[in-house]
VEXDREN-2710 file (C-alpha; in Angstrom, 1 decimal):
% VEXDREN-2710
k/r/px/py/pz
1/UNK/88.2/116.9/21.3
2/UNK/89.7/113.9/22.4
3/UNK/90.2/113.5/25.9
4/UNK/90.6/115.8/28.3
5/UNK/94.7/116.4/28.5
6/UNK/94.5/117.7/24.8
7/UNK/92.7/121.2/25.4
8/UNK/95.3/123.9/25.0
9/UNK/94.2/127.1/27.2
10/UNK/94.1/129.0/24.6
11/UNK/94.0/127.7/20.4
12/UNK/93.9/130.3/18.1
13/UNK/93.5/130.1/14.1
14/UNK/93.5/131.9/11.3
15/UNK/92.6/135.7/13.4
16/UNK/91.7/138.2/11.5
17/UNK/90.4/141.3/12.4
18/UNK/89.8/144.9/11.8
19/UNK/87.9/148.1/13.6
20/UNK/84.8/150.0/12.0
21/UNK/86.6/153.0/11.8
22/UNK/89.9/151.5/10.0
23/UNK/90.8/152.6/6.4
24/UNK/93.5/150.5/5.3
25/UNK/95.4/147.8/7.1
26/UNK/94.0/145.2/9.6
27/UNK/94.5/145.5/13.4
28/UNK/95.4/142.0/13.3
29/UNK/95.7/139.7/10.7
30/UNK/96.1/136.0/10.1
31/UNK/97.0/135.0/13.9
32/UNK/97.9/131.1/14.5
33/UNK/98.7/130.8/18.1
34/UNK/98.7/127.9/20.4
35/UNK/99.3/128.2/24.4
36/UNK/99.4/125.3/26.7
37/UNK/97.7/125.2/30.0
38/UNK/100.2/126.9/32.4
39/UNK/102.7/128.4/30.6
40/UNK/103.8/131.8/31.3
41/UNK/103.5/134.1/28.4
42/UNK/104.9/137.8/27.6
43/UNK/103.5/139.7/24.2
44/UNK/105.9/142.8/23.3
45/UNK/105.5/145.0/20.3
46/UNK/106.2/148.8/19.7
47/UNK/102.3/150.5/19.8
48/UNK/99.7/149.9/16.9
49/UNK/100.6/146.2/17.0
50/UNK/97.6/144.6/17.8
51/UNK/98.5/143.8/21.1
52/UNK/95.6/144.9/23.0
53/UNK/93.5/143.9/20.1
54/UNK/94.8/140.2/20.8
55/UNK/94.0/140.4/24.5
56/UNK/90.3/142.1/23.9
57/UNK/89.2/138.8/21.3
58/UNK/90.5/136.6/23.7
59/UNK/87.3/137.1/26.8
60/UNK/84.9/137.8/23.4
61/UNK/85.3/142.0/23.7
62/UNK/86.3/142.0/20.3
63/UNK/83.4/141.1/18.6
64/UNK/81.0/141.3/21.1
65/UNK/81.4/144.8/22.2
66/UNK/83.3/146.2/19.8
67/UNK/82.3/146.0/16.3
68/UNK/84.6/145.1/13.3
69/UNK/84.8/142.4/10.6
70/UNK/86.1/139.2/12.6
71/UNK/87.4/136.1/11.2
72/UNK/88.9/133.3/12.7
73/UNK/88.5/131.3/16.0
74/UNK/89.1/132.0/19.5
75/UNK/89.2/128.7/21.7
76/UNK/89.7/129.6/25.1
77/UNK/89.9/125.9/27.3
78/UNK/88.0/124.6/24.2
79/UNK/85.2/127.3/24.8
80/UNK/84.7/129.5/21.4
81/UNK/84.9/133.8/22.2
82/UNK/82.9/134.3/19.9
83/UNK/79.8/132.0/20.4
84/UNK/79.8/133.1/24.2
85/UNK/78.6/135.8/25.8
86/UNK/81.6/138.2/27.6
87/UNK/80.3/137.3/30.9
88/UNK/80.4/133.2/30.0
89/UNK/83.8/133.5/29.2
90/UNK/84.8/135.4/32.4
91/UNK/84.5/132.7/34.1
92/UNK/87.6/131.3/31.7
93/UNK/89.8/134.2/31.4
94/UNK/90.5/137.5/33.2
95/UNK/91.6/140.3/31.6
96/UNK/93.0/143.5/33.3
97/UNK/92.8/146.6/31.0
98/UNK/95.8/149.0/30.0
99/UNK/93.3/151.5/31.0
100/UNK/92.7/150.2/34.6
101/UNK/90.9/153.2/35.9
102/UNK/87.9/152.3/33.7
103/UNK/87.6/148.8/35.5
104/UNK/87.0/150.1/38.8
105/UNK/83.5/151.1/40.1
106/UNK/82.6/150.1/43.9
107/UNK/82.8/152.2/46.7
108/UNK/85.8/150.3/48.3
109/UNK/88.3/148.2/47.3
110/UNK/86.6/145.3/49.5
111/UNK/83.3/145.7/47.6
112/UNK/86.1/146.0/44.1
113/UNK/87.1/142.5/44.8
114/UNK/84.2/140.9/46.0
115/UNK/81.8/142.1/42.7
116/UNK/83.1/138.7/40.7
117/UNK/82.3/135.8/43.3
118/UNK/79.2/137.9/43.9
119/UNK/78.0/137.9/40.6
120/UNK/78.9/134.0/39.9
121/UNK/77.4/133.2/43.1
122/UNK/80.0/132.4/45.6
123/UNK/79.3/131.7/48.8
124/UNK/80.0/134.4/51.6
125/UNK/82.1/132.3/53.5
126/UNK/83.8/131.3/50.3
127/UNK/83.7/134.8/49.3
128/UNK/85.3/135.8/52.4
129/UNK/88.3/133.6/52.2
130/UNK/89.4/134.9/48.6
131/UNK/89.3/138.5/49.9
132/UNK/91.5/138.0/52.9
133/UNK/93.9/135.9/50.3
134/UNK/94.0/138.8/47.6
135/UNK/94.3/141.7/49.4
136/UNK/97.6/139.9/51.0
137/UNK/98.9/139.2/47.3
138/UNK/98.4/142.2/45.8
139/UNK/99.2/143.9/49.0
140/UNK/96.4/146.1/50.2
141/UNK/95.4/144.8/53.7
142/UNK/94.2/148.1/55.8
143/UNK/92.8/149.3/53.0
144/UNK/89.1/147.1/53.1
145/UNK/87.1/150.7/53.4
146/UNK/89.0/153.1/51.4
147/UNK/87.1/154.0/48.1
148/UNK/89.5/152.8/44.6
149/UNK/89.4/156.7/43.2
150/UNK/91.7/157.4/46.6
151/UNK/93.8/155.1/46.1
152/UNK/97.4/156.1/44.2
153/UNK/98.3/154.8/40.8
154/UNK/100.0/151.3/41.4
155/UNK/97.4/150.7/44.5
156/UNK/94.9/151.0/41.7
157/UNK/96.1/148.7/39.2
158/UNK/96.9/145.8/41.8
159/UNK/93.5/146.3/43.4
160/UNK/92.4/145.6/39.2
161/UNK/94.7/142.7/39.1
162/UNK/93.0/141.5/42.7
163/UNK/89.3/142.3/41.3
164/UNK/90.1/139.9/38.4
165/UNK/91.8/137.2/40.6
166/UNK/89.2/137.0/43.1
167/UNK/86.7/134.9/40.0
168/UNK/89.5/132.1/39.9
169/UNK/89.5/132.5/36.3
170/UNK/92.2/129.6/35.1
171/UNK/93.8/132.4/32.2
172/UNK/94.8/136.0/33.2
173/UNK/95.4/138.1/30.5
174/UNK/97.4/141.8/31.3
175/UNK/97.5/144.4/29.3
176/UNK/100.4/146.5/30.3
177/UNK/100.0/145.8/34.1
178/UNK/103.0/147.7/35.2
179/UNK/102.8/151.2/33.8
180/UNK/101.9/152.9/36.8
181/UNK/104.5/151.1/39.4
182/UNK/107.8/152.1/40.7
183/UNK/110.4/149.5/39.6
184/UNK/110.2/147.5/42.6
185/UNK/106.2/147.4/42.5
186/UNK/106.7/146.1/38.5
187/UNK/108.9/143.4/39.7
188/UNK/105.8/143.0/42.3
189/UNK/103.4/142.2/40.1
190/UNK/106.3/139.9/38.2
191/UNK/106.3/138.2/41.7
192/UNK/102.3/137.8/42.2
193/UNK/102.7/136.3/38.5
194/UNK/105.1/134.1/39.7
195/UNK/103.4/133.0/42.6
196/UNK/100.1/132.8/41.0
197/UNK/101.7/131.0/38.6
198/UNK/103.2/128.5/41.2
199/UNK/99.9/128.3/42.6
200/UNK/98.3/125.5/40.1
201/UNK/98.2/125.6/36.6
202/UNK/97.4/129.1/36.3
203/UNK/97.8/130.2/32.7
204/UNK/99.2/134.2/32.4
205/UNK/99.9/136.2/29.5
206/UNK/101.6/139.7/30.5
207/UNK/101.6/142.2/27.4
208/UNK/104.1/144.5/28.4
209/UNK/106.9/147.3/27.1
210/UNK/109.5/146.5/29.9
211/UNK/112.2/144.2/28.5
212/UNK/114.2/143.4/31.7
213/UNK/110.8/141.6/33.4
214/UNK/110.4/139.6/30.0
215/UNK/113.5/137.6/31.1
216/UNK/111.4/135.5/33.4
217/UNK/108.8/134.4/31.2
218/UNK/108.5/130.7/29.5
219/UNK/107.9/132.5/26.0
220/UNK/108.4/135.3/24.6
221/UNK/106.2/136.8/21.5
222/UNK/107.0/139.9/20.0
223/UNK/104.5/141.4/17.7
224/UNK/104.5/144.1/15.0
225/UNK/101.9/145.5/12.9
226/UNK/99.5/143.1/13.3
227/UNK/101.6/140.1/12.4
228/UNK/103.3/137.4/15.1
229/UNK/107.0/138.3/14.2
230/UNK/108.8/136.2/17.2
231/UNK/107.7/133.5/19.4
232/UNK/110.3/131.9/21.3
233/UNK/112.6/131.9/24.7
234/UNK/112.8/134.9/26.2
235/UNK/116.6/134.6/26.9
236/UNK/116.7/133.7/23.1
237/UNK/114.7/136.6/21.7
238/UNK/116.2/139.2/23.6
239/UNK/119.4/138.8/22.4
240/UNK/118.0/139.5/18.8
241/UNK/119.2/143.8/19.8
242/UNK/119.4/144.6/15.9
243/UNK/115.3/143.4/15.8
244/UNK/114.3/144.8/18.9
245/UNK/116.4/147.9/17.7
246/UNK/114.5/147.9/15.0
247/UNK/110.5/147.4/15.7
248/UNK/111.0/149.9/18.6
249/UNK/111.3/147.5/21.7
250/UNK/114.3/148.8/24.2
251/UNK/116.9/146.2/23.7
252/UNK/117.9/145.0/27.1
253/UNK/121.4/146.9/27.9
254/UNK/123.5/144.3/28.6
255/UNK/123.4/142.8/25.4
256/UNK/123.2/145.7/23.6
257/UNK/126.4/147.1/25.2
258/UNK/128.2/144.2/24.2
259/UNK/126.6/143.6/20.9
260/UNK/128.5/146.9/20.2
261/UNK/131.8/146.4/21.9
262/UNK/132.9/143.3/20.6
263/UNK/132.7/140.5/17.7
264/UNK/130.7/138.3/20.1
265/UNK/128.3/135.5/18.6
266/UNK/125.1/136.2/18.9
267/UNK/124.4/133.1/21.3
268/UNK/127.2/134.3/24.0
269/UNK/126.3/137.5/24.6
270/UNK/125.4/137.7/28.4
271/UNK/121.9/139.2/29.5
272/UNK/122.2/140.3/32.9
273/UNK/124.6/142.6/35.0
274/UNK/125.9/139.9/36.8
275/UNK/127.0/138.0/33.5
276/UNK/127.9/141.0/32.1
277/UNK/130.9/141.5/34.5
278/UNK/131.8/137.7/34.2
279/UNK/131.9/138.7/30.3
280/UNK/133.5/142.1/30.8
281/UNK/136.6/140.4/33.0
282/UNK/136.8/137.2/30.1
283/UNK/137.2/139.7/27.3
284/UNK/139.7/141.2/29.2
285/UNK/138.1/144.9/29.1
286/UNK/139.0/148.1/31.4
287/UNK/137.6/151.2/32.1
288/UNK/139.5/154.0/30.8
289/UNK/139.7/156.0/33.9
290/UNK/141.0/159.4/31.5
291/UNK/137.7/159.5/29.9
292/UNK/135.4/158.9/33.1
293/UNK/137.0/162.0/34.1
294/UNK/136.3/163.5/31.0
295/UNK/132.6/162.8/31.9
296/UNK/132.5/164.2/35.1
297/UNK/134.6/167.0/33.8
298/UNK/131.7/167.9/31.4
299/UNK/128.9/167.3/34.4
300/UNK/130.5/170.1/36.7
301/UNK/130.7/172.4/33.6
302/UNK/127.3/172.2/33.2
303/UNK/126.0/172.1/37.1
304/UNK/128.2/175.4/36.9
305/UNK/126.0/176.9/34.4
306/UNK/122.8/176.9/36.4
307/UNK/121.3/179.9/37.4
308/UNK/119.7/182.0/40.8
309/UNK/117.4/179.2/42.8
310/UNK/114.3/179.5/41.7
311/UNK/112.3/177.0/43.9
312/UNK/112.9/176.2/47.7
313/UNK/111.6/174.3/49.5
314/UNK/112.0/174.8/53.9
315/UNK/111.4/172.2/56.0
316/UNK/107.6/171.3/54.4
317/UNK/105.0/169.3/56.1
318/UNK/102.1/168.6/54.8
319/UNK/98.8/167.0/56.5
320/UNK/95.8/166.3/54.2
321/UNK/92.7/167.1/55.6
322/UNK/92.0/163.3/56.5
323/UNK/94.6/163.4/59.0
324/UNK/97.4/161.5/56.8
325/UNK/101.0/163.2/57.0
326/UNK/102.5/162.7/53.7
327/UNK/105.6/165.0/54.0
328/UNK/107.7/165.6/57.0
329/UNK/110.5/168.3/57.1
330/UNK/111.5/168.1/53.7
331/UNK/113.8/170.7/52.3
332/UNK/115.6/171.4/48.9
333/UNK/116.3/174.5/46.3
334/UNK/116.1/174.0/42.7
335/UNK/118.2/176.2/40.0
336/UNK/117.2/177.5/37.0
337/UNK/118.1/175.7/34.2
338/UNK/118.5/172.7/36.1
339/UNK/116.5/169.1/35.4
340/UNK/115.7/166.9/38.4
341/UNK/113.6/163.8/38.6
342/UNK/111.5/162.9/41.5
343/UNK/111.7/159.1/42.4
344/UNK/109.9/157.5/44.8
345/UNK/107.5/154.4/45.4
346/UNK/103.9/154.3/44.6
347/UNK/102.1/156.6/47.8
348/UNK/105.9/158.2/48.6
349/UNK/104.3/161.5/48.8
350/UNK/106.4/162.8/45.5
351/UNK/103.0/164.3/43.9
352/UNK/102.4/165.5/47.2
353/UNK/105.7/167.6/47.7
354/UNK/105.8/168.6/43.9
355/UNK/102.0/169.7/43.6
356/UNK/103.7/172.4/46.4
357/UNK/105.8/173.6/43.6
358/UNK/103.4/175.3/41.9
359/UNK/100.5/176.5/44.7
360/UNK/98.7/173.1/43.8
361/UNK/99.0/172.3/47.3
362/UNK/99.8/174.8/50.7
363/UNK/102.3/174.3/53.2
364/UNK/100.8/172.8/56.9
365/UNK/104.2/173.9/57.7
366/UNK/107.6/175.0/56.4
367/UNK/107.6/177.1/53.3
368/UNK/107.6/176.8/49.6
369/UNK/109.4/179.5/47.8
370/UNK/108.8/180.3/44.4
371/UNK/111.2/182.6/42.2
372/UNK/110.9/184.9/45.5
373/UNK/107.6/184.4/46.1
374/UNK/106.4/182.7/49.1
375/UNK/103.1/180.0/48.2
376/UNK/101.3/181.1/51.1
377/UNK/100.8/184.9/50.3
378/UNK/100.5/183.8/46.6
379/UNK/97.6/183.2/44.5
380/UNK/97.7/179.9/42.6
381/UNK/97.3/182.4/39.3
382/UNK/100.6/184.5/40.4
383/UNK/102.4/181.0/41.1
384/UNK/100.7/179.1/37.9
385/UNK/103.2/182.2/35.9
386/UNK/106.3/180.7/37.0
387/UNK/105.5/177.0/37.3
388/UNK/103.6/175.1/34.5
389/UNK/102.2/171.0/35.4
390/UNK/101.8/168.3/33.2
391/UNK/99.4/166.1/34.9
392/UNK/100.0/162.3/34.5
393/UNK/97.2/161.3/32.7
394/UNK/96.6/164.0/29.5
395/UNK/92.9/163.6/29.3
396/UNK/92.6/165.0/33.0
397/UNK/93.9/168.0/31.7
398/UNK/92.5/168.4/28.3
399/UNK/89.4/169.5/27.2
400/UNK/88.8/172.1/24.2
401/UNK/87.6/170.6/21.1
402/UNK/90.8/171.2/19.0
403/UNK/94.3/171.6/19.8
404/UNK/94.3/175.3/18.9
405/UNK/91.8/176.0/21.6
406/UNK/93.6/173.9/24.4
407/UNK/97.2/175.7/23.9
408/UNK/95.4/178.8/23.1
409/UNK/93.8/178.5/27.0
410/UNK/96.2/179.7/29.1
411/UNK/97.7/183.1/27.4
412/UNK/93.9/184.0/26.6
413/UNK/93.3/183.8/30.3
414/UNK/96.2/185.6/30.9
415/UNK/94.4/188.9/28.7
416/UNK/96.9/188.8/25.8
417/UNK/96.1/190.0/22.4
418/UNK/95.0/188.0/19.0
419/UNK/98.4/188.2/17.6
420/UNK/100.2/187.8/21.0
421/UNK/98.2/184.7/21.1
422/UNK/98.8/183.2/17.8
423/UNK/102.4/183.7/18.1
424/UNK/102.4/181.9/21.6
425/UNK/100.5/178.9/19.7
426/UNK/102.5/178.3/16.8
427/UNK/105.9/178.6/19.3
428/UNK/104.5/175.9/21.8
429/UNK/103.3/173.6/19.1
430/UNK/106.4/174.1/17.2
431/UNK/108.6/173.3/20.1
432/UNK/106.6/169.6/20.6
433/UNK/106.5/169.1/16.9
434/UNK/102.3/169.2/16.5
435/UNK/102.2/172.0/13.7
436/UNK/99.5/171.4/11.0
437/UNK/97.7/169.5/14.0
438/UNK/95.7/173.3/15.0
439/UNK/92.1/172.2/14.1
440/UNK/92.4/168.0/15.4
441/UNK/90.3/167.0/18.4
442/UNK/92.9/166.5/20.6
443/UNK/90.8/163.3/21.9
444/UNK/91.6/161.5/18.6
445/UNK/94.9/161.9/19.0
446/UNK/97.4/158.9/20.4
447/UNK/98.2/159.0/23.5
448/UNK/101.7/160.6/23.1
449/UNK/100.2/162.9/20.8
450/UNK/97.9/164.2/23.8
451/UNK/100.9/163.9/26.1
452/UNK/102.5/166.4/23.2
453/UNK/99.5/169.0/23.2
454/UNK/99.0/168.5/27.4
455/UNK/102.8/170.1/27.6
456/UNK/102.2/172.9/24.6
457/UNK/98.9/174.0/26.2
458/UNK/101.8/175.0/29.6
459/UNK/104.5/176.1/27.3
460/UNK/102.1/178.9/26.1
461/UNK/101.8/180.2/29.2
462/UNK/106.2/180.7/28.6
463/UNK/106.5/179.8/32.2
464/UNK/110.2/179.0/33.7
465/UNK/109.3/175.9/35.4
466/UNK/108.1/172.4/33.8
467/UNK/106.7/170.1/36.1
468/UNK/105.7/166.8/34.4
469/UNK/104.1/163.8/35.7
470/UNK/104.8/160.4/34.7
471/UNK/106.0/161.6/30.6
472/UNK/106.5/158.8/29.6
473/UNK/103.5/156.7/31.0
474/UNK/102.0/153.9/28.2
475/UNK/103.7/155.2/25.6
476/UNK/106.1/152.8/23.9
477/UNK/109.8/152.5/23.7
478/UNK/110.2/155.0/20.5
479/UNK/107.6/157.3/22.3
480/UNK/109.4/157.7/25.3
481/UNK/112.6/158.5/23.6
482/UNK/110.8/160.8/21.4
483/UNK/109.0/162.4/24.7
484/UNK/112.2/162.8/26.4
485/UNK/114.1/164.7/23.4
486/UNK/111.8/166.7/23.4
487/UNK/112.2/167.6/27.0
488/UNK/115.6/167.6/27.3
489/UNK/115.5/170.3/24.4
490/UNK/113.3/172.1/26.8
491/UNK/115.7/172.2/29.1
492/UNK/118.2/173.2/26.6
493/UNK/116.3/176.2/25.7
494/UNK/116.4/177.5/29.2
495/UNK/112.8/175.6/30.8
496/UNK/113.7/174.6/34.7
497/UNK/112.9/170.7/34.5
498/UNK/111.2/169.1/37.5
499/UNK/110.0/165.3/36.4
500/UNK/108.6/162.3/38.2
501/UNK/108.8/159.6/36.8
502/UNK/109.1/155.2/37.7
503/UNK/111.3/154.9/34.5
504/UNK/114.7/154.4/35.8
505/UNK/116.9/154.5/32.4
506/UNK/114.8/158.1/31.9
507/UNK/116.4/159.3/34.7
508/UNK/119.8/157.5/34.1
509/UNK/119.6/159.1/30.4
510/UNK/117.8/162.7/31.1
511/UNK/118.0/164.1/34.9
512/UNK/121.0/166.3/36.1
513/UNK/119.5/165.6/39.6
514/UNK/117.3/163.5/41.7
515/UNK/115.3/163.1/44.9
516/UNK/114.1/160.1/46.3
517/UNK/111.3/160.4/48.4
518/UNK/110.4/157.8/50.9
519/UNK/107.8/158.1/53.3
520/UNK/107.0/161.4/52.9
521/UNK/110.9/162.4/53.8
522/UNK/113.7/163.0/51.1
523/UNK/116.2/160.0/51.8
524/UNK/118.9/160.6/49.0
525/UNK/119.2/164.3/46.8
526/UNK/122.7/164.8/44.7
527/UNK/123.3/164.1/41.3
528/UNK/122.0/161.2/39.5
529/UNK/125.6/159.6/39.3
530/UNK/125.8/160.3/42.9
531/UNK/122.4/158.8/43.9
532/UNK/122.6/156.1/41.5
533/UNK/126.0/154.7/43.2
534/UNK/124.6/153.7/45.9
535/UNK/122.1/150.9/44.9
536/UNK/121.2/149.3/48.7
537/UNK/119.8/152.5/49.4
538/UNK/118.4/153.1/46.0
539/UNK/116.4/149.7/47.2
540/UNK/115.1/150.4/50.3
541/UNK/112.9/153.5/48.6
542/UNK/111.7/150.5/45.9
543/UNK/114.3/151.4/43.5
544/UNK/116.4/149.9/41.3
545/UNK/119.2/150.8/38.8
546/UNK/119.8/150.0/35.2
547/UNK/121.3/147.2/34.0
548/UNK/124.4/149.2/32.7
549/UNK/124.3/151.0/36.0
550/UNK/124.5/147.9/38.1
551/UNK/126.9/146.8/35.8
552/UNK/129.3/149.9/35.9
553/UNK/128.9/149.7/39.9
554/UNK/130.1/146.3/40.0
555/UNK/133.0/147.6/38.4
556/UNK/133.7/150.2/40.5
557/UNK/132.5/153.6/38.5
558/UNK/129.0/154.7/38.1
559/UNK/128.3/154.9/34.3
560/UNK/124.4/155.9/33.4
561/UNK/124.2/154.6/29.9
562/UNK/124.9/152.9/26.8
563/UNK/126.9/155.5/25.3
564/UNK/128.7/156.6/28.3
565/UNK/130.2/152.9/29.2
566/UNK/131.1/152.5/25.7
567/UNK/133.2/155.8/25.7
568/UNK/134.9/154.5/28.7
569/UNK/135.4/150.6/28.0
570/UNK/139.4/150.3/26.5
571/UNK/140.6/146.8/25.4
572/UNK/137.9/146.0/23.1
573/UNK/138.3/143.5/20.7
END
């Protein structure tokens, strides 16, 4: 080994490996990779790239726990994964799952963080100090006592960031740590990387889908069917649009816009908003104000369109039975036909007011009106008609043992006949694109293929609203734009769209309207072009704008994609 300055945190040769199950191809195959102690490391690739397969050999999961013909070596600070046990090489590496649920057990989120001292035999007073130090970093003081499953989404993935931080391990490996958060809590977790980072020679490695947080990373790999297909600078990679167009990674927008405006090399092309406008007022470009009207032209059109209000919502309050307020006089009316998103940071109360849409949840006061019928003299059956929900997570919704079953559920509970049924099957299916998939286990599906059967088994029930949670949660770049198309044809078939979502450029792309909720109280409600205009407020709810949008601001319109900025940019060369 030399002395000790030579061992790199992590030394990888020759990796090969592939699952029990697996017909053809490998998981991973022939991985050479070499990280040095400290560096900052982000893994990208579209899914089924051996991403999480990486992560899992790296603390000796893979083959440990799960079986598979491995070959290769795994040297993690010159320790070998595979000739340790998991628990050795905890002490090495931490690894947060992409499925962070699964990692939390204790009965409070204290208890959650002091299980990995515990078990390597800390001492209390030690143990003590590194709980006060983690709850501050991943944010959760005042919450010592409460148990994880109450927690929201992001406040359970940093409290399994914090878990994993509190053994010190020297590498922490994420897989997909931002999923859950609102854009400001993913920049979060970007800034308890940094700061860990900064810390002492802390080695991370982020696997991620987000683009726009790569940017601050030493290195950048990008992966692809098993195979390393990019290592490099970040700011170097990502100009690369016609690969990451390719593999399925969203290109950042800045580049991308340009890239498509004008003959720029490859090596100038600016990555951020604030470059972009520097490169925008160089090349001499304008906005055509003619066809910005055009735009808005086509918006009012449409907003005109809408039908009766189908949902609305009087001055609502609601108090869970713990005492907690999480909505305080909030109001709005929804159209049919129309498609807002929900926005709000993580413990907002945006589930809260939206599971009122549908009886889910009853007024404490204030009213909830749906398609004339008030929630309160409603049964949740009479209600569930009108107003179908997509839960975040597809597996807490589905449960027969083939898709047939599962969007069969809801008209057979509803009395209607054999054929009735059938018909309603084959529609809902059709309209998500799963036909042939009638007899699958919907369990051995992919996850945006569950996501798929979760919104069939609601369309079968034909009702007029769609409320879905999080759509586009862990699936990858091509996913999400596949998940949204289908939506917005929803929408275009006549489906009221109400969606809450953390991905910004979703909303930018997809929504007619939003409303941002901030503690517990709508703070902003227009149009998206409207809300998304005004970016200081957009931040103090933990928001934060496309690229493109920020850009477009700077230049004095509000412009909500790709497409739309390059129908309004004249002067290009």
């Amino acid at each position: 080994m030399g002395n000790k300055e030579e061992v790199k945190a992590i030394s990888i040769k020759n990796l090969t490996f592939k699952y029990k199950d697996q017909k053809d191809k490998n998981a991973i195959e022939d991985i050479n990779l070499d990280i040095e102690k400290g560096q900052f490391v982000v893994i990208m690739g579209p899914s089924g790239a051996g991403k999480s397969t990486l992560a899992n050999c790296l603390n000796g999961l893979v083959p440990h726990f799960i079986r598979g013909q491995y070959s290769g070596e795994v040297l993690i600070n010159g320790a070998n994964a595979r000739e340790n046990s998991v628990s050795k090489m905890a002490r090495e590496i931490g690894l947060v799952f992409q499925d962070f649920e699964s990692q939390l057990f204790s009965t409070n989120t204290m208890l959650e963080i002091a299980f990995g001292p515990e078990n390597f035999k800390v001492d209390r007073e030690e143990i003590k100090r590194r709980i006060e130090k983690i709850l501050k970093t991943v944010k959760l003081q005042g919450f010592e006592a409460r148990q994880p499953s109450t927690l929201s989404g992001g406040q359970k993935q940093r409290l399994a960031i914090g878990s994993v931080l509190a053994s010190q391990p020297s590498i922490i490996c994420m897989d997909e740590p931002t999923t859950d958060l609102d854009p400001v809590g993913k920049l979060g977790i970007f800034t308890i990387a940094k700061e860990l980072h900064e810390d002492k020679d802390l080695t991370l490695i982020i696997i991620e889908h987000e683009t726009e947080e790569a940017l601050n990373a030493d290195r950048l790999i990008i992966m692809e069917d098993g195979h390393i297909l990019k290592d490099g600078c970040p700011k170097e990679v990502l100009k690369e649009i016609e690969l990451t167009d390719r593999i399925g990674i969203m290109s950042l927008q800045i580049p991308k816009y340009f890239s498509q405006m004008s003959l720029i090399k490859k090596e100038e092309l600016p990555l951020t908003p604030d470059e972009g406008l520097e490169k925008f007022k160089s090349l001499g470009l304008e906005i055509d104000e003619e066809k910005y009207a055009e735009i808005l032209c086509g918006e009012e059109k449409r907003d005109s369109k809408y039908g009766n209000v189908i949902i609305e919502v009087k001055d609502l309050e609601h108090t869970y039975p713990n005492g907690k307020t999480a909505l305080k006089g909030a109001s709005l009316k929804v159209r049919e036909g129309e498609f807002l998103a929900v926005l709000g940071h993580n413990g907002s109360g945006k589930t809260t007011l939206v599971k009122h849409f549908n009886g889910l949840l009853l007024p404490t006061n204030g009213n909830v009106i749906v398609n004339g019928k008030d929630t309160k003299n409603s049964t949740i059956f009479e209600i569930g008609k009108e107003v179908g929900y997509a839960f975040q997570n597809p597996d807490h919704q589905i449960f027969a043992d083939t898709v047939y079953e599962e969007v069969a559920f809801s008209p057979k509970i509803r009395g209607c006949s054999k054929e009735e049924i059938d018909e309603r099957v084959k529609e809902a299916l059709k309209a998500v694109d799963m036909e042939g998939y009638e007899e699958e286990d919907p369990f051995s599906l992919t996850k945006g293929g569950r996501q798929r059967i979760a919104v069939a088994s609601i369309l079968s029930a034909r009702p007029k609203v769609i409320i879905l949670d999080e759509p586009t949660t862990g699936l990858d770049y091509k996913e999400q734009r596949q998940m949204m198309e289908l939506i917005k044809k929803l929408n275009e078939s006549g489906h009221t769209i109400i969606m809450i979502t953390h991905t910004m450029w979703v909303v930018s792309e997809y929504a007619h309207r939003v409303a941002v909720v901030n503690d517990g109280e709508i703070k902003m409600y227009g149009t998206t072009r409207e809300v998304f205009k005004n970016e200081e407020e957009l931040l103090k709810s933990y928001l934060k704008t496309p690229h493109i949008v920020s850009l477009s601001n700077k230049l004095g319109n509000t412009i909500l994609s790709i497409d739309e900025m390059i129908r309004c940019t004249k002067g290009a060369k």
